[in-house]
DOTORVEX-353108 format. One line per field, with one value per residue (C-alpha): residue number from 0; chain; x, y, z. Coordinates in steps of 0.5 Angstrom, whole numbers, plus 500, padded with zeros to 3 digits. Last residue first. Example, Ala and Ser with C-alpha at 12.3 -4.5 7.8 and 13.67 -1.06 7.14 Angstrom:
2
resi (1,0)
chain (A,A)
X (527,525)
Y (498,491)
Z (514,516)
REM end
This chain:
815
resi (814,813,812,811,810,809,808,807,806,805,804,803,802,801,800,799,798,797,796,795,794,793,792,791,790,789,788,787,786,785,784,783,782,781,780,779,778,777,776,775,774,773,772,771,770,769,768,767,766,765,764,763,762,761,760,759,758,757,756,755,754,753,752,751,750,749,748,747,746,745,744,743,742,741,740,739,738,737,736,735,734,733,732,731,730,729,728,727,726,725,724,723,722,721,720,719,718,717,716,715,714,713,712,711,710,709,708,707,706,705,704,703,702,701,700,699,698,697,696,695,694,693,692,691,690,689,688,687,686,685,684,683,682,681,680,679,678,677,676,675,674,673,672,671,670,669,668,667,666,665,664,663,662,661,660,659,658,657,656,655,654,653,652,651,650,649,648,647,646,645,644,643,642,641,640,639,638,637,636,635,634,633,632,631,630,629,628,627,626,625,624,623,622,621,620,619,618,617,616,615,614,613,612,611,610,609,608,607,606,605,604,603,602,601,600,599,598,597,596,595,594,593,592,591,590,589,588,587,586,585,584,583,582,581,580,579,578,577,576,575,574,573,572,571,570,569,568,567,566,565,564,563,562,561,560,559,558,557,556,555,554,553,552,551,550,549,548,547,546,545,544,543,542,541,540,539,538,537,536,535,534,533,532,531,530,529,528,527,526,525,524,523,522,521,520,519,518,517,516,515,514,513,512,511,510,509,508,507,506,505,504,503,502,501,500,499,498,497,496,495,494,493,492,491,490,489,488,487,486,485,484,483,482,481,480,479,478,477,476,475,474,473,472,471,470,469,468,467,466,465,464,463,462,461,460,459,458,457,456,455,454,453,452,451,450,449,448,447,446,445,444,443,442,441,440,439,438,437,436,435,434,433,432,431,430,429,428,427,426,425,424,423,422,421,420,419,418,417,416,415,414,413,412,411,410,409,408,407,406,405,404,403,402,401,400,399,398,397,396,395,394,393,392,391,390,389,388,387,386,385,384,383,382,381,380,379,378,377,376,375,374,373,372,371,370,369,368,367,366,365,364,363,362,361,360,359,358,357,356,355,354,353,352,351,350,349,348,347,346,345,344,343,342,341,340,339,338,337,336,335,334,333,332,331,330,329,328,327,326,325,324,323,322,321,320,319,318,317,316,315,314,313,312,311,310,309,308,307,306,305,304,303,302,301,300,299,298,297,296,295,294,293,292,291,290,289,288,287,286,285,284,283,282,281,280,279,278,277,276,275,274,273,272,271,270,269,268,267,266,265,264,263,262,261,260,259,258,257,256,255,254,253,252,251,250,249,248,247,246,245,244,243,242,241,240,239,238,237,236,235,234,233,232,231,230,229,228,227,226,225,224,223,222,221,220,219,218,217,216,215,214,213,212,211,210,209,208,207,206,205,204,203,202,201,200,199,198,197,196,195,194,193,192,191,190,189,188,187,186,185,184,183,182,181,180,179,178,177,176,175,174,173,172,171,170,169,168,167,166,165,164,163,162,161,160,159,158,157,156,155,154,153,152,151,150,149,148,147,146,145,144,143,142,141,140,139,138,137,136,135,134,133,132,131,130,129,128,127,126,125,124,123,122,121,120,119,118,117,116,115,114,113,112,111,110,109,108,107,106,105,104,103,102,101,100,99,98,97,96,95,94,93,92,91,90,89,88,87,86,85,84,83,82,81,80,79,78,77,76,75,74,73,72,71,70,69,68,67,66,65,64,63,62,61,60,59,58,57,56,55,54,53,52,51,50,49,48,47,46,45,44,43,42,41,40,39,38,37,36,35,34,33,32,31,30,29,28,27,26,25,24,23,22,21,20,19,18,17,16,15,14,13,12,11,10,9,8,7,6,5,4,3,2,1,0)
chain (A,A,A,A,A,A,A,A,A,A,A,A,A,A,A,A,A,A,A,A,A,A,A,A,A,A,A,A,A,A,A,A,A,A,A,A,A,A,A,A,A,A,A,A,A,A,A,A,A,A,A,A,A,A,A,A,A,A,A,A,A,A,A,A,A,A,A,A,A,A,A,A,A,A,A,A,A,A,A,A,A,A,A,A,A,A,A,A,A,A,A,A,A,A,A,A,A,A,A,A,A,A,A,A,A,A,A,A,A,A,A,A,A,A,A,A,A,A,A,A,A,A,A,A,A,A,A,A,A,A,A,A,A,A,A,A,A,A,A,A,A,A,A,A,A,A,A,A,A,A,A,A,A,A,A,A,A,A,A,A,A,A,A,A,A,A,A,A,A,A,A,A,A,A,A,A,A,A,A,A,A,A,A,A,A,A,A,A,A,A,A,A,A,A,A,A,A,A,A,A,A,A,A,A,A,A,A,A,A,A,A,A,A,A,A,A,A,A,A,A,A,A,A,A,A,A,A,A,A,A,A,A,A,A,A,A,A,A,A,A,A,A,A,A,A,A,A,A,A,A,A,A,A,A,A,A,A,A,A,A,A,A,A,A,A,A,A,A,A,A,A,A,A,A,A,A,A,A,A,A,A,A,A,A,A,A,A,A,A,A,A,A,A,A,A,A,A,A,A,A,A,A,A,A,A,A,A,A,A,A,A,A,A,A,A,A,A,A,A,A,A,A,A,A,A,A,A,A,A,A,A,A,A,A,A,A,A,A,A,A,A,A,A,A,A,A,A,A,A,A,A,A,A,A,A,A,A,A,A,A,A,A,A,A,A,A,A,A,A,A,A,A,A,A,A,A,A,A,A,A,A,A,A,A,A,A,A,A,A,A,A,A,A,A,A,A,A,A,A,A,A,A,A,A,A,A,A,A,A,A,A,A,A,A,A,A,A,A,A,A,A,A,A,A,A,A,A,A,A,A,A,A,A,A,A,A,A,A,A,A,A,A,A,A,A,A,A,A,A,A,A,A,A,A,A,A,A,A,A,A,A,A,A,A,A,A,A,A,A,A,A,A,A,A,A,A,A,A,A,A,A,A,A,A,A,A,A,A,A,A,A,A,A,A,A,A,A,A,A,A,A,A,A,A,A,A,A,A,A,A,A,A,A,A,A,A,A,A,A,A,A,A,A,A,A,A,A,A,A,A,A,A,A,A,A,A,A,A,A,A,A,A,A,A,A,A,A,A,A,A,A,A,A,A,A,A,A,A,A,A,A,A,A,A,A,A,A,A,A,A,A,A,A,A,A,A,A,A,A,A,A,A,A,A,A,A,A,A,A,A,A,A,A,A,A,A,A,A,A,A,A,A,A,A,A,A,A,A,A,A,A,A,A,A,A,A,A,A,A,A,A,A,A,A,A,A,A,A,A,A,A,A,A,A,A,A,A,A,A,A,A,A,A,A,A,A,A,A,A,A,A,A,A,A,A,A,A,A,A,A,A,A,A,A,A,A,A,A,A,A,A,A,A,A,A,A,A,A,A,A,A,A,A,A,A,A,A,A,A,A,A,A,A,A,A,A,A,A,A,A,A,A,A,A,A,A,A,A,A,A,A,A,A,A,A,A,A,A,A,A,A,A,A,A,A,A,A,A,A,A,A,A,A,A,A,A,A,A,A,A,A,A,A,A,A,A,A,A,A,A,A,A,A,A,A,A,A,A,A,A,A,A,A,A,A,A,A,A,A,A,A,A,A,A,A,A,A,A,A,A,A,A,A,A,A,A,A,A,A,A,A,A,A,A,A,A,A,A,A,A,A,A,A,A,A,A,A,A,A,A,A,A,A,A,A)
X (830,836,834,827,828,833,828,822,828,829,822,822,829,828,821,825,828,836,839,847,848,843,844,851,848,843,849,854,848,846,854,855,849,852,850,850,850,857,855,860,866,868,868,863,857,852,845,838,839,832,832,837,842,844,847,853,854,857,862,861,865,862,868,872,868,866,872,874,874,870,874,869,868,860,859,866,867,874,875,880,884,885,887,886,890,890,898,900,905,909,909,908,916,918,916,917,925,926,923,925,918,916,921,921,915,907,904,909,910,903,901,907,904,897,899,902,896,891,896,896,889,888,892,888,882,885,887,880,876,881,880,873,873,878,872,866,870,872,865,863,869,865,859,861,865,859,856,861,862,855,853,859,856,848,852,854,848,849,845,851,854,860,868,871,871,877,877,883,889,894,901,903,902,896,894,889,884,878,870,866,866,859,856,861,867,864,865,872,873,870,875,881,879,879,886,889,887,889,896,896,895,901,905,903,900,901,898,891,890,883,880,884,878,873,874,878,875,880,877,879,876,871,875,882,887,894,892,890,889,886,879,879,872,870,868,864,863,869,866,861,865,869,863,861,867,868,861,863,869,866,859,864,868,862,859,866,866,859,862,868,864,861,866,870,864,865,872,871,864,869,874,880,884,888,895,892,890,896,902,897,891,895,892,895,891,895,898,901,900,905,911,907,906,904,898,898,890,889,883,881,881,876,872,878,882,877,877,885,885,879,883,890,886,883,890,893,887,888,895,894,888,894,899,893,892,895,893,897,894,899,894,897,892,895,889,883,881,876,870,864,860,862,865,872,870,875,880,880,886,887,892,891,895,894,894,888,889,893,893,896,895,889,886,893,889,882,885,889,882,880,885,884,878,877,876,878,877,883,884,885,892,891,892,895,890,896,893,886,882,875,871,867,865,864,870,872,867,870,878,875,872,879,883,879,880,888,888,885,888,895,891,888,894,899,893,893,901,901,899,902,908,909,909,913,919,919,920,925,929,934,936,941,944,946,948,954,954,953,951,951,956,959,965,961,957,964,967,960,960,953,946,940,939,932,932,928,926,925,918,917,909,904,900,902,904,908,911,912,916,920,927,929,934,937,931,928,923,921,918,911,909,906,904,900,901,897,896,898,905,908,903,906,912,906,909,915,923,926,935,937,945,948,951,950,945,943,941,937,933,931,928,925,921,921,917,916,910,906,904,904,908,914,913,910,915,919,927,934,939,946,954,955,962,965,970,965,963,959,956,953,951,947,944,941,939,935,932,929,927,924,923,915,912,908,904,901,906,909,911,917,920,927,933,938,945,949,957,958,956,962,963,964,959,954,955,954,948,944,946,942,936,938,929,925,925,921,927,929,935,942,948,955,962,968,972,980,979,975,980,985,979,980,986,985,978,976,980,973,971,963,962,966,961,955,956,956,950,946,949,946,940,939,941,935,930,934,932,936,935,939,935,939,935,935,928,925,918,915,913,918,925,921,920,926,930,926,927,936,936,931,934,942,940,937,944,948,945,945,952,954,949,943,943,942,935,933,934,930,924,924,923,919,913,912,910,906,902,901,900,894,891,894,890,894,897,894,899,895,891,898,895,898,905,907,914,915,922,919,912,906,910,908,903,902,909,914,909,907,915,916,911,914,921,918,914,921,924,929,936,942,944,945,942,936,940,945,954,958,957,958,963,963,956,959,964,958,954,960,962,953,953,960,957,950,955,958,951,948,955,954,946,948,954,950,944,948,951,945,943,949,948,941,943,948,944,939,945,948,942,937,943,947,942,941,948,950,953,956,963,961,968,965,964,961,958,959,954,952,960,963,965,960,961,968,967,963,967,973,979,985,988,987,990,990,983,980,984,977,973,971,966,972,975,982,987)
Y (456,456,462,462,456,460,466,462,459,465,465,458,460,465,462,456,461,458,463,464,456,455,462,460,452,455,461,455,451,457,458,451,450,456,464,467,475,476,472,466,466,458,458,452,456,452,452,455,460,462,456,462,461,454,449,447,440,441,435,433,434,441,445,440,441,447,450,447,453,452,452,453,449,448,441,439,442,444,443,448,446,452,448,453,458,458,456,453,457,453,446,450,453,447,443,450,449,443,443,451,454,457,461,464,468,466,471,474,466,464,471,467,460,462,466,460,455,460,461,454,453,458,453,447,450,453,446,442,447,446,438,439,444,437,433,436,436,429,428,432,428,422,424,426,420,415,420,419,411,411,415,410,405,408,410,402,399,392,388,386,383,387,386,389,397,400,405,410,410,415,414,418,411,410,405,401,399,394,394,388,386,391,394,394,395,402,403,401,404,410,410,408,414,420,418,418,424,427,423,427,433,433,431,437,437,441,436,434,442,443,440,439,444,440,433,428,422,417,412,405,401,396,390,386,391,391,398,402,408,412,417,422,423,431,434,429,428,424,419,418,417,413,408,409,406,401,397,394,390,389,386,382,379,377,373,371,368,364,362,359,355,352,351,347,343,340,338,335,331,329,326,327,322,327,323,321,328,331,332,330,335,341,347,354,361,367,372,378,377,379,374,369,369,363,362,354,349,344,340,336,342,345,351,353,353,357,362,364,363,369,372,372,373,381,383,381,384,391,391,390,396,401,399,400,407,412,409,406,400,394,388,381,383,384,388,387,392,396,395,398,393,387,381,383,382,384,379,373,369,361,357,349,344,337,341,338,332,333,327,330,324,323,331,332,327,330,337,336,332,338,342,338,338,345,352,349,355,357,355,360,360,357,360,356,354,355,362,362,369,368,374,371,364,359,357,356,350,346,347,345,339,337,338,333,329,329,327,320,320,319,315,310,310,307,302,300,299,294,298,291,290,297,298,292,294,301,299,295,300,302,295,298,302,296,292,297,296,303,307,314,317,321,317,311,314,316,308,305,309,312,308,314,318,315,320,317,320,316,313,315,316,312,317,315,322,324,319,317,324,322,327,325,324,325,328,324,321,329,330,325,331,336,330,327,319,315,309,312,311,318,322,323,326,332,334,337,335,334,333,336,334,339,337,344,341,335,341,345,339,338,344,345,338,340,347,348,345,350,348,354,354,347,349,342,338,343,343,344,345,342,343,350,350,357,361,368,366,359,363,369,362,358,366,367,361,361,367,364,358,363,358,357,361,366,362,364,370,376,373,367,366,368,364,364,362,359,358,366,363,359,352,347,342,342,349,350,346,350,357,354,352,358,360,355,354,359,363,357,354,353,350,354,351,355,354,355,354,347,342,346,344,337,335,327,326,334,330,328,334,334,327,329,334,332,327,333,335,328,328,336,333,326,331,336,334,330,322,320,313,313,310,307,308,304,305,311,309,311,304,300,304,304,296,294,298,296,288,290,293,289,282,285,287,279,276,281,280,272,273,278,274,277,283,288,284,287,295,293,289,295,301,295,296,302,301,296,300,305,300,297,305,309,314,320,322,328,333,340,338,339,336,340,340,344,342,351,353,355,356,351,345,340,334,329,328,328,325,319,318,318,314,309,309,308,303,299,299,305,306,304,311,317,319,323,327,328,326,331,330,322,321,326,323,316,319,322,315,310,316,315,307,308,312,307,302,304,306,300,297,301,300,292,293,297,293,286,290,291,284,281,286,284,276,277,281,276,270,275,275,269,265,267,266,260,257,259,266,265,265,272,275,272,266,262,255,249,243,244,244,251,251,255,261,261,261,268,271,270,265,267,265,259,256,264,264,258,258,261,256,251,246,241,244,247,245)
Z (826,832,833,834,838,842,843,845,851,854,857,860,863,867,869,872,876,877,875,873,872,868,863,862,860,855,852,851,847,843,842,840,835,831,831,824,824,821,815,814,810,809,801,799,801,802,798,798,804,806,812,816,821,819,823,826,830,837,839,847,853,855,855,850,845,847,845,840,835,827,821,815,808,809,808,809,816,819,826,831,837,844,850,855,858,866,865,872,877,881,878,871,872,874,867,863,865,864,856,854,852,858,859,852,855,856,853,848,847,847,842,837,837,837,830,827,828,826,820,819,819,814,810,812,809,803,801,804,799,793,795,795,789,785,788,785,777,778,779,773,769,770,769,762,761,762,757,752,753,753,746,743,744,742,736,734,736,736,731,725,732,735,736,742,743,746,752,752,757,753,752,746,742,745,751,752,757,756,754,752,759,759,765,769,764,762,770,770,763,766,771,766,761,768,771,764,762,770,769,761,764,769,763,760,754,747,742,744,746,742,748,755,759,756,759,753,753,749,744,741,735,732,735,734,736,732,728,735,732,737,736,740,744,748,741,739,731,730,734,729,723,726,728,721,718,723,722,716,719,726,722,717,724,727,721,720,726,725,718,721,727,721,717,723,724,718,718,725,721,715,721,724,727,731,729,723,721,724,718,713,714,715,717,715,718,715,717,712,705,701,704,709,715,719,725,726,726,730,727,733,737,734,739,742,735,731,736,736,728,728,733,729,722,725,728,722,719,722,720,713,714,717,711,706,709,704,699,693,688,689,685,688,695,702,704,698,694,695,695,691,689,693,689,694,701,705,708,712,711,708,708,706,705,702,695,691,686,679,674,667,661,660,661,655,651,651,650,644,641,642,640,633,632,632,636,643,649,651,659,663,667,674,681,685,691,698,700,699,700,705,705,700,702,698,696,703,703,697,699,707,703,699,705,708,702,702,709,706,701,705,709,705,700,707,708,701,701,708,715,719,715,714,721,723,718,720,728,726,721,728,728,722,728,733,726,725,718,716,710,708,713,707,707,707,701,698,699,696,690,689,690,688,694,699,706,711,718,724,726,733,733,727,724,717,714,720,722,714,714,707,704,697,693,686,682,677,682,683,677,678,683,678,675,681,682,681,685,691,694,690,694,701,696,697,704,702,700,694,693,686,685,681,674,670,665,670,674,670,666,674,675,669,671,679,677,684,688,693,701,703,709,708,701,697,693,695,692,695,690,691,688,684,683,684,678,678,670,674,680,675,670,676,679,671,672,678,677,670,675,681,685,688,694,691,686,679,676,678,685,683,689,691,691,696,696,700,700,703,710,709,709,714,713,718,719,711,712,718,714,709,713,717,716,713,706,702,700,697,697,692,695,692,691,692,686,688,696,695,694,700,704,704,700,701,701,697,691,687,688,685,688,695,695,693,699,703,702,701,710,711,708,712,718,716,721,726,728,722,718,711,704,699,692,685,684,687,685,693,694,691,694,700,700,698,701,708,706,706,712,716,713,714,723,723,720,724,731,729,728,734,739,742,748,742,740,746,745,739,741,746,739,736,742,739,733,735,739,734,728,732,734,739,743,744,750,754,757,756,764,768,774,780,784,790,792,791,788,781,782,781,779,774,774,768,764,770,776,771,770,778,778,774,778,784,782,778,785,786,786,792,794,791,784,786,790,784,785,787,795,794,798,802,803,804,809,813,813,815,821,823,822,828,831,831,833,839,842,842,844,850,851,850,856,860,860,861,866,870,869,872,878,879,878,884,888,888,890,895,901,899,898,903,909,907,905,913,916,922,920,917,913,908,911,906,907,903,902,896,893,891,884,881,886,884,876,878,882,878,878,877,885,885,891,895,892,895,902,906,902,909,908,908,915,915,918)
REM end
């Protein structure tokens, strides 16, 4: 029987208890035995508790290390299968998104850094990328782009409600302020998609049944689209796309050059082409009229225009800056015409200097179903939010806010008008040439005068386009490039090339000094490039000033001043040039300087058409070295290159106070001492050339008396190796030096005699200069053999008098 302190019989009566609840069910008083009957609680709980708690511990590290590792796995297999997952999707797109911070330094990184290399995380400041400084009407403007996007979060009937307010107030008021009356105006955020759309709706009005039939309502009469040839480029093959229709649908009218402008319609042209279309079974639809070409800034004959168009039925749609004018108190008379047009294209962004304004274009109100057929109109009012920032931009600049800055931009065009007057190498573009006023001769024609002054208002064109050119009020001048008179010369077409080169660095010039006065280098038709500024496009948005303006002429005078004296100063250099044989003249047309010249050596002269291409490499070696060191002395100087493939030295722009013969005398000296010194060093080749020859022959004739001495033998690479071990070769290593000063190949057998390199010196003081050809004279001895004949002397005898009466005799032929 077993004692009360006995726990010998508790796993058999209890078999599926666990260590652990075992050792908790023990009473205070009972001693384990563990095989020890001995053994008293004591010793138990100083031996196995400890060890019990390590062993727990242990296995609390192990089981947390474990699921630890388990779990990483398992995060680990979660993370691989989202990025199969998500492997289509974009880096930048992946996981949950970024905060609001992040985001907007991603945009500051977008516009204001750029990277410096493709494929380079390298980034540096983008110094070209500065936003414009906002005025009120700015900032509120753009604060209406996120009203409207927020206003689309509203219920549909107040949606509807406030969208049917802005649409039907921006009507009336665009309709009011530019006197279009009865007009629907439509918002678009492409140039010409407002035309593209007025297009199609002539469509549906001149071929009632093109809804339900479509094309098979054109096919009988094809219809035609009628644009300027001062348009900008594929705007009609833009509308035909648009529209579906052939290239053949679009016609372009030419501009009318006999007379006045050269970038108005040619009207009388235009009628004959109407009536051409008509007899040839087509219908004409649409003309495409300028109130102010998009590059000269001219105005077509709008009246006549639109007595053609009613005549024949064609919808007439007007476009250019100068419809700015029609808000203005009064309205210009080459302008007023445009309001009996059809429609009418608007770029308020533009005139008022507000961003982000939608483009407008007004059309008289026409059948509601053709309009919405055509995508006039809309009723969408998530679309018709697009008004609200026009809204609260006019409702903050007003109608004389609007007037004081288009008549502002007008007046600035006004000055730079008045001082390009004055000045007589300046030839305006965009000024129309008026008729001579016939002087009254009775009361009448005066009183015709004073009434037609009332009733004809006219201001400025707000586009200025201007080219330097000859001064054409000097006496004797020809006439000038580009000019409306044709007179033929020979080197009219060189000197038009000339001038476009002179007009692109002038433009070039004139914007890096004047920034607030952007200018744009433009091509007109008959008078080549030409320098176009547009106060009304970006006066407001670069908040020009009459100082900027200004400043600008005075920047223009002072170029002039250069370009006048380069100019005048051409001729004569020319002349001179020609009067050097070793200079030929090269005709670089597109360089903006006085001129390029290519230095021919003497040995080339008189043979400029017949060269080798091997010549042709010497030339150009020798023009770029002294371009290389006309360059040092003047960074006016730079390289260029002919059209037979010359390297030549062109001359830069110059002052009316440069000397021009002195120039082109340092261009002809430079090369002088440049061909000279190619001259040395083609003899010093040649002497390197014949001496590297003589010393192959040495070589091969050492060669052949070292196989008849030695045997073949020797010459097999086993057997020589042997046959030196028994009997080594007593010859000596033979070498040669060659010696630049004196062109003579010289043994090294001193050299490696007395282990020292011998310097040459001459035999006699009388010769005066070197001989280049490497024959020596045959009494000649060297500084070697003197020193070799010391050294034999002083191993043969050791008197010291020997030695001291030789030794006059060695200085007297060292001497």
């Amino acid at each position: 029987m077993a004692t009360p302190n006995s726990v010998a019989e508790t796993p058999e009566k209890q078999p599926g208890l666990t260590m652990e609840r075992g050792i908790e069910e023990k009473t205070p008083d009972a001693k384990p035995t563990l095989g020890a009957p001995g053994l008293d609680s004591a010793f138990y709980k100083s031996f196995m508790d400890p060890m019990t708690q390590e062993l727990e511990k242990n296995v609390a590290k192990t089981n947390a290390l474990l699921d630890k590792i388990s779990n990483d796995m398992e995060t680990e297999r979660k993370q691989r299968f989202r990025k199969i997952l998500q492997s289509h999707i974009p880096e930048a797109l992946q996981g949950g998104g970024k905060k609001e911070e992040d985001v907007m330094q991603l945009v500051d990184q977008l516009i204001f850094y750029e990277e410096v290399e493709d494929g380079k995380e390298e980034v540096q400041i983008n110094e070209q990328a500065q936003l414009q400084e906002l005025d009120e009407t700015g900032r509120l403007t753009v604060t209406a782009h996120s009203l409207a996007a927020h206003f689309s979060t509203l219920e549909p009937s107040a949606l509807d409600r406030a969208a049917s307010k802005l649409d039907s107030d921006c009507r009336l008021w665009l309709s009011r302020l530019f006197r279009f009356k009865d007009s629907v105006p439509v918002y678009h955020d492409k140039r010409y998609e407002g035309l593209a759309k007025i297009a199609q709706l002539a469509l549906y009005t001149r071929y009632p049944k093109y809804a339900t039939e479509g094309f098979e309502a054109l096919y009988s009469r094809p219809p035609v689209i009628y644009v300027s040839t001062a348009a900008p480029p594929g705007l009609g093959q833009y509308l035909c796309q648009q529209l579906g229709l052939p290239r053949s649908c679009c016609c372009l009218v030419p501009c009318n050059t006999m007379f006045g402008a050269s970038s108005k319609m040619d009207v009388a042209l235009l009628e004959k082409l109407i009536e051409d279309d008509i007899a040839s079974a087509k219908t004409p639809v649409l003309l495409v009229a300028y109130a102010g070409t998009p590059i000269v800034g001219h105005v077509d004959n709008l009246s006549r225009l639109q007595e053609i168009s009613k005549a024949n039925n064609i919808w007439l749609h007007v476009e250019g800056n100068n419809l700015a004018t029609l808000t203005m108190f009064s309205v210009p008379t080459s302008v007023e015409s445009a309001l009996s047009g059809d429609s009418i294209t608007l770029d308020l962004s533009r005139w008022l200097g507000v961003p982000s304004l939608p483009y407008i274009t007004l059309f008289k109100d026409s059948e509601q179903a053709l309009t919405e057929a055509a995508g006039l109109t809309t009723v969408d009012a998530r679309l018709q939010l697009k008004c609200l920032p026009l809204w609260m931009c006019l409702q903050s600049l007003g109608h004389e806010g609007m007037v004081t800055r288009v008549k502002a931009s007008s007046d600035l065009a006004k000055i730079l008008f008045e001082q390009l007057d004055k000045l007589s190498t300046i030839k305006q573009i965009s000024r129309e040439k008026k008729k001579p006023e016939r002087e009254p001769r009775n009361v009448k024609d005066l009183i015709s005068k004073a009434i037609s002054a009332l009733l004809v208002f006219e201001i400025v064109t707000p586009t200025v386009v201007f080219k330097y050119a000859e001064d054409s009020t000097a006496p004797g001048a020809v006439v000038a490039p580009y000019s409306s008179i044709r007179v033929e010369d020979s080197n009219q077409e060189k000197d038009a090339v000339y001038f476009d080169a002179l007009n692109t660095w002038l433009a070039e010039a004139l914007q890096a000094s004047n920034p607030r006065v952007p200018i744009d280098l433009v091509e007109v038709d008959k008078e080549g490039v030409c320098i176009r500024y547009s106060p009304l496009e970006t006066a407001q948005i670069r908040g020009t000033t009459r100082e900027d303006v200004e400043q600008f002429v005075e920047s223009l005078q002072s170029n002039l001043s250069v370009l006048n004296a380069t100019t005048v100063q051409r001729k004569k250099f020319r002349t001179i040039v020609t009067s050097h044989t070793n200079l030929r003249l090269i005709d670089l047309d597109s360089w903006a300087g006085l001129g390029a010249v290519s230095y021919i050596p003497e040995v080339h002269c008189g043979k400029e058409g017949d060269l080798t291409d091997k010549e042709k490499i010497e030339i150009n070696n020798l023009n770029a070295e002294l371009v290389h060191k006309l360059k040092a002395q003047d960074t006016a100087f730079s390289t260029g290159q002919s059209q037979d493939g010359i390297v030549c030295v062109r001359f830069g722009l110059v002052t009316s106070d440069t000397d021009v013969e002195e120039l082109v005398s340092l261009v002809y000296g430079t090369g002088k001492e440049v061909e000279e010194s190619s001259k040395f060093l083609e003899t010093m080749s040649e002497v390197i050339r014949k001496g590297i020859e003589e010393a192959n022959k040495e070589l091969e004739k050492e060669n052949t008396e070292k196989l008849m001495h030695e045997g073949v033998l020797r010459q097999v690479p086993v057997v020589s190796s042997l046959l030196n071990w028994f009997s080594p070769s007593k010859e000596q290593v033979k070498g040669r030096t060659f010696n630049l000063t004196s062109g003579k190949i010289i043994p090294t057998v001193d050299t490696y005699k007395y282990h020292m390199q011998l310097h040459e010196e001459n035999n006699s003081q009388t010769s005066s200069e070197p001989k280049m050809n490497g024959n020596l004279p045959a009494d000649s001895t060297s500084a070697g053999e003197v020193k070799a004949k010391l050294a034999s002397q002083s191993s043969e005898s050791s008197s010291p008098q020997a030695t001291s009466a030789d030794l006059p005799d060695v200085v007297a032929k060292s001497q």
